[in-house]
N, C-alpha and C positions, 0 to 999 in steps of 0.2 A: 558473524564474528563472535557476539555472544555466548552462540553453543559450543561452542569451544572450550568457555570455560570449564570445569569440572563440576562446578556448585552450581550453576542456570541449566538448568531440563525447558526444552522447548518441543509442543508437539509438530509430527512430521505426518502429514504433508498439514499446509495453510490450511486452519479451518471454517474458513467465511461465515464465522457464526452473525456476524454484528451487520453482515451487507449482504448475505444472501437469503431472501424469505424463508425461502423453507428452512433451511438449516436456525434459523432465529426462531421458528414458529415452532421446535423441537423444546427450549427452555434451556433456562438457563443449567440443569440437572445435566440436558444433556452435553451441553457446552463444557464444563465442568469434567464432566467424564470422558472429554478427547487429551482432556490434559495428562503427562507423563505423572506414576506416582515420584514425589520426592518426598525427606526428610525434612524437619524442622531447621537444618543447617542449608538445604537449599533453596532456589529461589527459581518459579517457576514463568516462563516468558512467552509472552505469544504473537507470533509475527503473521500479518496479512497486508498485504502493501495496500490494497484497495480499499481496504479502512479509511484512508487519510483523504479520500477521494470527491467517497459516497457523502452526499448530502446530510443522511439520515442518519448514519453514524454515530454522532458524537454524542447527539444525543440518547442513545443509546443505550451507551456506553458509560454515561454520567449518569442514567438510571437504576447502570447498577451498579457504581461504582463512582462518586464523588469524587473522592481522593485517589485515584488511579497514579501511576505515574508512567508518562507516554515517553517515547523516544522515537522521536523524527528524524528518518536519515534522508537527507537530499542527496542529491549531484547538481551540479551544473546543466541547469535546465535544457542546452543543448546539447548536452552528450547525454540525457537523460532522454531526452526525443529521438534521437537517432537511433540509440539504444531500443528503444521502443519498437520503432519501426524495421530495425534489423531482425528482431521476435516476428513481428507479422512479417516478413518476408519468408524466415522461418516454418514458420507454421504453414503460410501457404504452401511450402515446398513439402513439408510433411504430409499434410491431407491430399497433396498431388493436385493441389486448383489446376484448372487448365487454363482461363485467362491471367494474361500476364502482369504482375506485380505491379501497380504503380511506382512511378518513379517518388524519393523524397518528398520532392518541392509539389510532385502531384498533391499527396497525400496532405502537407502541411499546409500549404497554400489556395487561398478561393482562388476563381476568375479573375479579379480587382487586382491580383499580385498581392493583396493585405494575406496576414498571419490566418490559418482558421480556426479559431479557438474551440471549434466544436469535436475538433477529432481527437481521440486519448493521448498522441503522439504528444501534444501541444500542450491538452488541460492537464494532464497529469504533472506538467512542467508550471504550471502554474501555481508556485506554492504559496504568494500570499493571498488569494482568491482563497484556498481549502484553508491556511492557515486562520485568517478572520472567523473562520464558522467554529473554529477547537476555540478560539480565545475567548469566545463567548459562552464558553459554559465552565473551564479551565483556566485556573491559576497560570499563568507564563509559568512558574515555577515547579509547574507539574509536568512541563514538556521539556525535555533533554530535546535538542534539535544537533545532530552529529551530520557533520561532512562526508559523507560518504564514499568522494574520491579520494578523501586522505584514508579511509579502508581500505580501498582497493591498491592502494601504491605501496 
């Protein structure tokens, strides 16, 4: 929604600088230079969802950037796991797996019938577990946190 605007430059594609080793073990020069060039009237942005995720992250990121200013978009952590899981369904049909796709409640649910918090479908819905870890190094005031089904409507 952002790059829409005229004045925010965002680079394309995600550049997992902050959550993927190698790509972090490159510096911050090279991080830097994925970025789009702008002017002094614009303002430059950069989105990677699994930022908000990774453990190691925030820290990170407060490294090298104190005063950053974060923007958190949720959905409704149920339509946010589905959504999830309809991607791996996806993807499996892409790479052509030949065993068959678990079903939802497969994938989200143990044995027990309890929730399984261990699968992405699930944790990535878990936003005050990841939000706890941003609060502790992060002003509240430095996180915009945006609804992101009123985006999409």
């Amino acid at each position: 929604m952002l790059q829409t605007h005229p004045l925010i430059k965002s680079p394309k594609p995600e550049i997992h600088f902050f959550d993927v080793k190698s790509n972090f073990q490159r510096g911050v020069s090279w991080y830097i230079n994925q970025m789009p060039m702008t002017n002094k009237n614009e303002l430059t942005i950069e989105k990677t969802p699994k930022y908000f995720v990774a453990p190691f992250v925030p820290k990170r990121i407060h490294e090298l950037s104190r005063k950053v200013k974060l923007i958190l978009i949720v959905r409704n952590p149920l339509t946010r796991s589905i959504s999830d899981y309809v991607q791996r369904c996806s993807m499996d049909i892409k790479k052509k797996k030949q065993s068959p796709t678990p079903s939802f409640d497969d994938v989200v649910l143990r044995h027990d019938g309890k929730i399984n918090n261990e699968v992405s479908e699930i944790n990535v819905s878990m936003y005050d577990v990841h939000f706890q870890r941003w609060l502790k190094l992060f002003d509240r005031e430095q996180i915009l946190v945006v609804n992101g089904d009123e985006l999409i409507a």
